[in-house]
N, C-alpha and C positions, 0 to 999 in steps of 0.2 A: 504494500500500500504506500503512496506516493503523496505528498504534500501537492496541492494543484494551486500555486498561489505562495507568499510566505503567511505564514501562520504565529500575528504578534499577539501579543497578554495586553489589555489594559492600561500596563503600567511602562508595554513599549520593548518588552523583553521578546526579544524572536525564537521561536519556539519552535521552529521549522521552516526551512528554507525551501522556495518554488522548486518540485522534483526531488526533494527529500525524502527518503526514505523512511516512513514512519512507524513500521511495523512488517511483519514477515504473519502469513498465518496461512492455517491448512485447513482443507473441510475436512469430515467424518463420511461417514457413509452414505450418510444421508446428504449431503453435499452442505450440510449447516459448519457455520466458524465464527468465531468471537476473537476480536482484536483486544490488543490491548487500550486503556485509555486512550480518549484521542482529545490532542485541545480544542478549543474552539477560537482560541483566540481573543476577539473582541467581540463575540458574542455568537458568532457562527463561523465556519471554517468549509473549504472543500477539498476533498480528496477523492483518489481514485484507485481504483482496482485493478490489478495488472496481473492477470495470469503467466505463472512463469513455469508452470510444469502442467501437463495435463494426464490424467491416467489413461492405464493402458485403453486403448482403441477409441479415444477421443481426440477429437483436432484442440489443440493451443488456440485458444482464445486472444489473439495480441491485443486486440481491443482496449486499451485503457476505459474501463467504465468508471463515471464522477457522479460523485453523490456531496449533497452538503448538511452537515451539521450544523443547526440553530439553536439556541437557547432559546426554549420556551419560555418557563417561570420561575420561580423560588419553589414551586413544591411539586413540578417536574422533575425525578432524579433519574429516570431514560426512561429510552422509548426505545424497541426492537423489533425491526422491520425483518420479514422474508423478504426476499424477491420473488 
């Protein structure tokens, strides 16, 4: 997973640089995966999805897929999408 953008803090602090690599993660069998934390920055952030190995007798995905991360509210603590 890839930074799409830099990704600052509030307070100015960069947290990840445009095409940063932010994470490494693997599905299960069921094709589900959980990243670790991600920042949001200054209140929403976008990253993308970059397949870099596919199993057996499936095509690689090169596709960069982007999705963004917003802050909702103060008593919002996630939200977790399928695709």
């Amino acid at each position: 997973m890839v930074a799409v953008g830099d990704i600052v803090s509030p307070d100015g602090t960069v947290r990840a640089v445009d095409g940063e690599v932010v994470d490494h993660i693997t599905t299960d069998a069921e094709g589900a995966a959980e990243t670790d934390e991600l920042r949001l920055g200054s209140g929403s952030a976008t990253y993308a999805l970059i397949e870099t190995k596919a199993p057996a007798g499936h095509v690689l995905d090169t596709e960069p897929h982007e999705f963004t991360l917003s802050y909702e509210n103060a008593t919002t603590e996630l939200v977790y999408d399928r695709w």
